[in-house]
C-alpha positions as CSV (number, residue, x, y, z in Angstrom):
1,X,184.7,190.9,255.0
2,X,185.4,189.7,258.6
3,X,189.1,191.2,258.8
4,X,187.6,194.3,257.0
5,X,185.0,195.0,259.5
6,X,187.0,194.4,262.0
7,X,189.4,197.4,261.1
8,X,186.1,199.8,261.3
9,X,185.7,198.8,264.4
10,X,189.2,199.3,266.3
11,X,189.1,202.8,264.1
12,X,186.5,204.1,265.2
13,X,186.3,202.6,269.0
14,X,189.3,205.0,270.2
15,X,186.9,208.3,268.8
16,X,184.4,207.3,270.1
17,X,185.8,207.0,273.8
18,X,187.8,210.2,273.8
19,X,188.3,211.5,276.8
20,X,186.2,215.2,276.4
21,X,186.3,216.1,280.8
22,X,189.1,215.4,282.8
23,X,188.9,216.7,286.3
24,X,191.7,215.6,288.7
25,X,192.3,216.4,292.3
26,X,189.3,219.4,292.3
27,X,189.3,221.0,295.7
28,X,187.2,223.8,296.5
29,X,187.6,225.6,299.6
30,X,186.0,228.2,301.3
31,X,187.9,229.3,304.1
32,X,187.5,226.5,306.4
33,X,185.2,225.3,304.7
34,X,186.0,222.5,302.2
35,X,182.9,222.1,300.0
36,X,184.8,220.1,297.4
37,X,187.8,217.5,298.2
38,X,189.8,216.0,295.6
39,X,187.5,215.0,293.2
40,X,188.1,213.0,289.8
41,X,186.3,212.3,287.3
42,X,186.1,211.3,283.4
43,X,183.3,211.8,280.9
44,X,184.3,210.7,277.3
45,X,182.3,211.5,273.9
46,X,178.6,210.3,273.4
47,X,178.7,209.4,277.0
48,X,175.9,209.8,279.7
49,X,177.4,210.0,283.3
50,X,175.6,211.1,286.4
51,X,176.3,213.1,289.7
52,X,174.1,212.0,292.6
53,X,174.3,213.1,296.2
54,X,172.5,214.2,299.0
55,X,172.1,218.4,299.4
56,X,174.8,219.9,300.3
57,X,177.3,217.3,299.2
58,X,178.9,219.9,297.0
59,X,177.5,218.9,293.4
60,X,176.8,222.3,292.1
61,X,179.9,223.9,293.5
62,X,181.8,220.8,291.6
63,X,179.5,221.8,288.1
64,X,181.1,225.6,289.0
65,X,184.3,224.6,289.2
66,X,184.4,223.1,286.2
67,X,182.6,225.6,284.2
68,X,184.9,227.9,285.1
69,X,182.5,230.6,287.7
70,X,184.7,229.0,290.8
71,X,188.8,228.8,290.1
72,X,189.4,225.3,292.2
73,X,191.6,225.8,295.1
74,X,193.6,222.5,294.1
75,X,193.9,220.5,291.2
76,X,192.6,221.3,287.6
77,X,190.2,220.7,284.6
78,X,190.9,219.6,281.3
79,X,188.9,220.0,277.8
80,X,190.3,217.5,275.3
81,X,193.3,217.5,277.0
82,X,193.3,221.3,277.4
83,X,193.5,223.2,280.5
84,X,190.6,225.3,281.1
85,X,191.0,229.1,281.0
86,X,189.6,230.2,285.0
87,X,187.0,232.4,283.0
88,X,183.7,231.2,282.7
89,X,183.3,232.7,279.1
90,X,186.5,231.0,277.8
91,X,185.1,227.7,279.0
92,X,181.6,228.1,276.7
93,X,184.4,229.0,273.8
94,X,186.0,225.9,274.5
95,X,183.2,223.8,273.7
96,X,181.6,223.2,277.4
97,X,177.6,224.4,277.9
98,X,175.7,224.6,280.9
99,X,172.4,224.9,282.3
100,X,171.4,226.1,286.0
101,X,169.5,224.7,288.6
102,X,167.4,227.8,288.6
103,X,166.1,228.6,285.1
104,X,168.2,231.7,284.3
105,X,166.5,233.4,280.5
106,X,166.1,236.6,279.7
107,X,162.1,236.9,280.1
108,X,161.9,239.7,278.3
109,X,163.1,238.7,275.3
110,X,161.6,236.3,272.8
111,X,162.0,232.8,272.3
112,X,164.5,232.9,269.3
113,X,166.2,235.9,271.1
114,X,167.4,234.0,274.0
115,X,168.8,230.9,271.2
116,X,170.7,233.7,269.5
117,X,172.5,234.6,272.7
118,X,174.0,231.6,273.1
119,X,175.5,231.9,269.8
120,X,177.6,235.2,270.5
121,X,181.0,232.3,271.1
122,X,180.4,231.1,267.4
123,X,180.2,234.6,265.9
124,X,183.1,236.1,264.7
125,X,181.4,239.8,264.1
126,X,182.4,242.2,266.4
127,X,181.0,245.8,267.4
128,X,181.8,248.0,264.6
129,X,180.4,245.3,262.1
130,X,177.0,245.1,264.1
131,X,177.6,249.4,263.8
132,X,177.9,249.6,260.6
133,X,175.5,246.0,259.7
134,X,177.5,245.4,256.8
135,X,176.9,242.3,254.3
136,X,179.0,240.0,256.2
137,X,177.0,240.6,259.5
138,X,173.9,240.2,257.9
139,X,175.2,236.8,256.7
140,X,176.5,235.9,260.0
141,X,172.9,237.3,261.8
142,X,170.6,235.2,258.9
143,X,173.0,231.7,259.4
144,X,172.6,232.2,263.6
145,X,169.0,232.5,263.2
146,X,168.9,229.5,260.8
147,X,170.9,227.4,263.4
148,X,168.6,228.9,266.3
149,X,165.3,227.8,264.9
150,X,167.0,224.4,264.1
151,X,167.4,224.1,267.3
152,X,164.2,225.2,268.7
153,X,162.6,222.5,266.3
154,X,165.3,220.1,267.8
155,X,163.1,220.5,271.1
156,X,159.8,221.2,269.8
157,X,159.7,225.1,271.2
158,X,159.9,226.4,267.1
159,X,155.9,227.1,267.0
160,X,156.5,229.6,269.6
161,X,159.9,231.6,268.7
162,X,158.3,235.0,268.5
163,X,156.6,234.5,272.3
164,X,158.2,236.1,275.7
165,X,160.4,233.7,277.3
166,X,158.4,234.5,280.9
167,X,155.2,233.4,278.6
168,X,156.4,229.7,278.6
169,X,155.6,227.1,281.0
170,X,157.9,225.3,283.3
171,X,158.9,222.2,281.1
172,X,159.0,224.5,277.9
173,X,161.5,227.0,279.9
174,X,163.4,224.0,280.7
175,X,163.9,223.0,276.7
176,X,164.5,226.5,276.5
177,X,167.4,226.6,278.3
178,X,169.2,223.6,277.1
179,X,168.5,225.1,273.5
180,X,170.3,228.1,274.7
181,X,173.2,225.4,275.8
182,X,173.6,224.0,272.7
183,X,173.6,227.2,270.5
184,X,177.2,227.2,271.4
185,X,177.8,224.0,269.6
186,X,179.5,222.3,272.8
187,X,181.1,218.7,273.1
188,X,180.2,218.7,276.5
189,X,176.9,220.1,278.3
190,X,176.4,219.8,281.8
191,X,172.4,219.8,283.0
192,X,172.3,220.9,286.8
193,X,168.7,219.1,287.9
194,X,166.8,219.4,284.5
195,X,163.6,217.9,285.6
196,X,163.0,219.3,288.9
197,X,159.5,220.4,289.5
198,X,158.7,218.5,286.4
199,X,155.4,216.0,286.1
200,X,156.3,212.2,284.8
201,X,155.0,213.8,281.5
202,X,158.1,216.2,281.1
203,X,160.2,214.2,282.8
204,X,160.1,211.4,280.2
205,X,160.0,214.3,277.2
206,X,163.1,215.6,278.8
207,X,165.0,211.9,278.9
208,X,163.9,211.4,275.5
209,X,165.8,214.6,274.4
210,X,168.9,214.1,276.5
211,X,169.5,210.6,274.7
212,X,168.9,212.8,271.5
213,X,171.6,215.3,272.5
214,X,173.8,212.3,273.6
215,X,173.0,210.4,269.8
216,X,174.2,214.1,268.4
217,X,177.6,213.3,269.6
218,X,177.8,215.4,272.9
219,X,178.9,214.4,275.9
220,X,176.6,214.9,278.7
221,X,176.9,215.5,282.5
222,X,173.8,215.6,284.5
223,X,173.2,215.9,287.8
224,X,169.5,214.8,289.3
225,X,168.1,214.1,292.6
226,X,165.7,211.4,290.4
227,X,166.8,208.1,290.7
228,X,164.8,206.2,288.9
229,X,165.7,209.0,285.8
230,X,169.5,208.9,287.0
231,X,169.8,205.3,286.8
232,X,167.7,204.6,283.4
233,X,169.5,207.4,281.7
234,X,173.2,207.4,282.6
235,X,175.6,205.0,281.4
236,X,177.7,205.7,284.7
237,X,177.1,207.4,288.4
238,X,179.3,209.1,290.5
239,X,178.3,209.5,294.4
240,X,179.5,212.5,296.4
241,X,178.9,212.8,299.6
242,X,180.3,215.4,301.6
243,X,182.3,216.8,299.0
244,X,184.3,213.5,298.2
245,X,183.5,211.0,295.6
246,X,182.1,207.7,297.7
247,X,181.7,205.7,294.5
248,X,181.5,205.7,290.4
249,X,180.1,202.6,288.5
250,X,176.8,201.6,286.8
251,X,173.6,201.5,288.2
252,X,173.6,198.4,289.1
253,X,176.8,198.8,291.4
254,X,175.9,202.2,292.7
255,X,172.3,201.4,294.3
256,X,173.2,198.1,295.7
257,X,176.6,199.6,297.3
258,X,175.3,199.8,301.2
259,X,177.3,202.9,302.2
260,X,175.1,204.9,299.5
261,X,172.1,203.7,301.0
262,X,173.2,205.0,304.2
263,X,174.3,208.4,302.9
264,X,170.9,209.0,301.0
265,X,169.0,207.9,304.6
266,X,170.9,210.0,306.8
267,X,173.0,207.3,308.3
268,X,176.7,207.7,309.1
269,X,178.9,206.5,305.9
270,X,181.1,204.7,308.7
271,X,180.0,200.9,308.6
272,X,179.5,199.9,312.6
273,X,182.7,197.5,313.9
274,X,182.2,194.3,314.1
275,X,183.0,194.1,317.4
276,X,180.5,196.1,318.7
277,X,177.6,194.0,317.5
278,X,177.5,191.4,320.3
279,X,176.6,194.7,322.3
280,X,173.1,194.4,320.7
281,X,172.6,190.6,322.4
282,X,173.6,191.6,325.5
283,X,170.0,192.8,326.2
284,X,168.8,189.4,326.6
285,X,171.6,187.8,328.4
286,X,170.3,190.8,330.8
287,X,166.7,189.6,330.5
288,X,166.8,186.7,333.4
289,X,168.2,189.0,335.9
290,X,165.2,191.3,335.1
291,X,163.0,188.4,335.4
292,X,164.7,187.4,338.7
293,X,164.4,190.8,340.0
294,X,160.6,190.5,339.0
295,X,160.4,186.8,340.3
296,X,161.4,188.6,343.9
297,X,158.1,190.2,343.6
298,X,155.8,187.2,344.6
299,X,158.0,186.7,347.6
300,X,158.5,190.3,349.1
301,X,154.2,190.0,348.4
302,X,154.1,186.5,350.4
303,X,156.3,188.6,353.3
304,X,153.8,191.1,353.0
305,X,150.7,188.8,353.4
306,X,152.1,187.1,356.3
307,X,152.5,190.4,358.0
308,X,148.9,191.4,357.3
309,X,147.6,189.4,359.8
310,X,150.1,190.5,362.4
311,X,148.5,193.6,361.6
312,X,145.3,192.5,362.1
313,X,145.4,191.1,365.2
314,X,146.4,194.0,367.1
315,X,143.2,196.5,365.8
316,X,141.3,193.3,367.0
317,X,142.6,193.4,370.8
318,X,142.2,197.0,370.7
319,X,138.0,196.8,369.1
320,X,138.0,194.5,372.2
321,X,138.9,197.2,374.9
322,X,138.3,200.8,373.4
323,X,137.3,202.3,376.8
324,X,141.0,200.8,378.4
325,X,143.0,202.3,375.7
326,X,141.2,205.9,375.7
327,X,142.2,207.2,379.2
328,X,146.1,206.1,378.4
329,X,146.2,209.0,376.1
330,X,144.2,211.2,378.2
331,X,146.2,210.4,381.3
332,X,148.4,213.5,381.1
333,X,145.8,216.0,380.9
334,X,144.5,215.0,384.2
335,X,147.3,214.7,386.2
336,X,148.0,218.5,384.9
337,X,144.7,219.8,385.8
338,X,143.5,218.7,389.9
339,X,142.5,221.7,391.0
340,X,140.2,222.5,388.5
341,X,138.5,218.8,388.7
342,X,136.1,219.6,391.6
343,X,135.1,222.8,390.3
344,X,133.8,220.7,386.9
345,X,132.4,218.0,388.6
346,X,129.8,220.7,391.2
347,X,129.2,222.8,388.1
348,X,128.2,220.6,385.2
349,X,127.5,216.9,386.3
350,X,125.2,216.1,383.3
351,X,128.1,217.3,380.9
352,X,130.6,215.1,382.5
353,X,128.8,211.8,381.1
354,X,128.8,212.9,377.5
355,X,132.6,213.2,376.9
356,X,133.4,210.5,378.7
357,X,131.2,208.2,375.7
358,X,132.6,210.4,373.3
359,X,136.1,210.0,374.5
360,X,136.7,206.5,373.0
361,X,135.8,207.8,370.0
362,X,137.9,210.7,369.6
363,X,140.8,208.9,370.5
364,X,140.2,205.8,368.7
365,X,143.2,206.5,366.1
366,X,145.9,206.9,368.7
367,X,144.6,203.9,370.4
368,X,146.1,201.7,368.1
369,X,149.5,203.3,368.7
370,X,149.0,203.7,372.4
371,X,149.6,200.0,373.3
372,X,152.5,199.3,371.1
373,X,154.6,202.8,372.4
374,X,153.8,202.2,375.8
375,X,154.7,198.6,376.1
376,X,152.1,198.5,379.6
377,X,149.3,195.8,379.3
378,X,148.9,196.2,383.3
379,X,146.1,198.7,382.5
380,X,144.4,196.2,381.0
381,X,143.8,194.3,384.0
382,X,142.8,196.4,386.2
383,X,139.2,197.5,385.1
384,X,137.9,199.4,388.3
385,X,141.1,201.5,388.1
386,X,140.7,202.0,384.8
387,X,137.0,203.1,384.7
388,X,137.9,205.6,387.3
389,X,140.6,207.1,385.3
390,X,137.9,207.7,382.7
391,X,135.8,209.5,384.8
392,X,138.7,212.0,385.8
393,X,139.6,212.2,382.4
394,X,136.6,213.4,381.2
395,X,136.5,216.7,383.6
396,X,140.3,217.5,382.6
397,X,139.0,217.6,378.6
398,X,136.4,219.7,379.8
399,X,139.1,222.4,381.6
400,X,141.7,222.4,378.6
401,X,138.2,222.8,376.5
């Protein structure tokens, strides 16, 4: 019994890991633009596998590539070990489905209508038969229509066959369109973000049929910007970024691998060296000179303090003599103007004794400069002279006035 089951098991194994997509070396190119760079990458029968990758990291232009609406500028696809045809068309006959990122159906047309399109690859009938709608097409139309409602019933939409396609909501458009897929009986369907815009609700309806596709036998490709669905679906992940395949492994290995953390936050895939990381402790080997520099502070404010006084003292000798530092600035003026002193002195005597106790006044601001550029404290001493000068000083305001 052992040796017997045994034998079931290494038959059947190698079918069930048949190698259904081969892609090696796909480069797509653009002028200078390389979207795609030598890309490879295996899917075998009854096998979930899934293509993750920031926007723009050339995921769709890969899914074109291989359905055949892009010719790759390098490298090539196989089918079961069959090179695919560059026609888009030839690739559906082949046995590989797709769906679009945008929901492309006919609106217009009815439920069961758009099914039936996808089934043109299986029909052998051609246009005079569907002229001349012989016995044989009608056996071919009633058998695609059988398989087409099957298939709506596969994901529940076969309550609503005879309604517009535009008449369906988002999630039922969805099942639409992967119905459509699989009307062409494909070993291999490739789902370009089949839940996006979807609620958890559809979302887990739409994982639920995907593992029923996958029990059917069909290999499936999806690509999803979902990670928690990626990861519970797929049995495998491959990372692009940038157009070139980062990594491929389980879920596990994918979301704990540090440079596709960084792609998916916008960080450079490029790890930093590690001999640039002492750079970050530098700062506070820096710190005690910034502390120093700040320490200076209390002394440059000591320096300052002692000077204060300095400071102080010299408005203090000059509070004590304002009248002796008045007629220093004032002494110019009067030497400039003799003739005109006599004059002043007839005409307005009462006038003369109000500038002169204004005068300190006035000039108490250049005062406090007036000793220190002049360097001559003699004034000081001689009070008579002094108290003279202020009377002549007064009369010479009184002509520049």
């Amino acid at each position: 019994m052992t040796t017997t089951t045994t034998k079931a098991d290494a038959t059947t194994e190698p079918a069930a890991r048949e190698t259904v997509l081969d892609a090696r070396g796909v480069t797509m190119r653009f002028g200078g633009l390389t979207a795609v760079r030598d890309v490879n990458l295996t899917v075998n029968s009854g096998e979930i596998v899934g293509l993750i990758g920031p926007n723009g990291a050339g995921k769709t232009t890969f899914f074109n590539c291989l359905t055949g609406l892009y010719v790759p500028t390098e490298g090539e696809v196989r089918y079961k070990g069959q090179v695919l045809p560059p026609k888009s068309f030839k690739v559906t006959a082949a046995g590989i489905a797709r769906t679009f990122q945008n929901i492309r159906l006919f609106n217009n047309m009815t439920v069961l209508e758009n099914v039936l399109v996808g089934r043109h690859t299986r029909t052998k009938e051609g246009l005079w038969s569907a002229l001349l709608r012989g016995p044989g097409f009608k056996r071919a139309e009633a058998a695609s229509e059988k398989r087409a409602m099957e298939l709506l019933e596969f994901v529940g939409l076969e309550k609503k066959a005879q309604h517009l396609a535009k008449n369906l909501p988002y999630g039922e458009q969805r099942k639409l369109e992967i119905a459509r897929a699989l009307a062409s009986d494909p070993g291999l369907i490739l789902l370009d973000e089949p839940t996006a815009g979807m609620n958890p609700q559809e979302t887990r309806a739409a994982e639920e049929l995907i593992f029923a596709i996958r029990d059917m036998g069909i290999a499936v490709l999806v690509i999803e910007h979902d990670m928690r669905f990626i990861f519970n679906l797929c049995d495998r992940v491959a990372v692009l970024v940038q157009g070139q395949k980062l990594i491929e492994g389980d879920s596990q290995t994918v979301q704990s691998d540090e440079r596709v953390i960084a792609a998916y936050l916008g960080e450079p895939i490029d790890e930093t060296p590690a001999d640039e990381a002492p750079s970050d402790d530098a700062a506070p080997a820096d710190a005690p000179s910034g502390e120093a520099t700040s320490g200076e502070a209390p002394a440059a404010d000591d320096a300052s303090a002692e000077e204060a006084p300095a400071k102080d003292e010299t408005p203090a000798e000059d509070k004590a003599a304002p009248a002796d530092d008045a007629p220093t600035d004032d002494a110019t003026p009067a030497d400039e103007a003799p003739a005109g002193e006599t004059s002043v002195k007839d005409e307005t005597p009462a006038e003369d004794e109000e500038p002169a106790d204004d005068a300190p006044s006035d000039d108490a601001a250049p005062a406090d400069k007036a000793p220190a550029g002049d360097g001559t404290p003699a004034e000081d001493d001689t009070p008579a002279d002094t108290a003279e000068a202020a009377k002549d000083a007064a009369p010479g305001k009184e002509n520049d006035a």
